[in-house]
N, C-alpha and C positions, 0 to 999 in steps of 0.2 A: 577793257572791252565791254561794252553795254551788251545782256544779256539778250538772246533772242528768243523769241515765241514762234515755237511750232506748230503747226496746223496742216489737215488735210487738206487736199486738193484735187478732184474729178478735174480730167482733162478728156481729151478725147485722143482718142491713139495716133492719129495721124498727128495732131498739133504734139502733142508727145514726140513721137519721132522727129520731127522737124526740131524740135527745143534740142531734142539728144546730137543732132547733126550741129546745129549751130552753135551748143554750147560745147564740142568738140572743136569747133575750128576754131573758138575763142580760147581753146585752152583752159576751158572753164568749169566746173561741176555743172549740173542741170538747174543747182540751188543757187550757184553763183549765178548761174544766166537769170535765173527768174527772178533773182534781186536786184541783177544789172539792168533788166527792161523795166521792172520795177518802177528802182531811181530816175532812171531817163525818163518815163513818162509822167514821176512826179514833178520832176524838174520842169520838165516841159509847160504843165499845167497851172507851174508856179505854185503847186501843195507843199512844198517843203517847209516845213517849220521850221526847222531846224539843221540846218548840214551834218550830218553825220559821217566823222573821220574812219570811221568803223566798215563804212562802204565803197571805200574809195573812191570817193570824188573826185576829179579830176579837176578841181577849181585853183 
């Protein structure tokens, strides 16, 4: 498993509690969800250098 880097993160409380509700119905940590929209929106962008099996990709 490739090692991950930590960092802080200012949210605002409302978008906070929405993340804590949706990463609930995903069944998800709040870390999982922020690297699950993450991916989707790198994907989307087509920034993915590289796929990483570590994220679960659904490809």
């Amino acid at each position: 498993m490739a090692k991950k880097k930590s960092f802080v993160i200012r949210i605002d409380p409302l978008k906070l509690e929405a993340l804590e509700k949706w990463s609930a119905d995903e069944f998800r940590s709040i870390n999982g969800q922020i690297e699950w929209i993450i991916d989707q929106a790198l994907r989307k962008a087509g920034r993915n250098k590289k796929e990483n099996p570590d994220l679960g990709n659904d490809n």
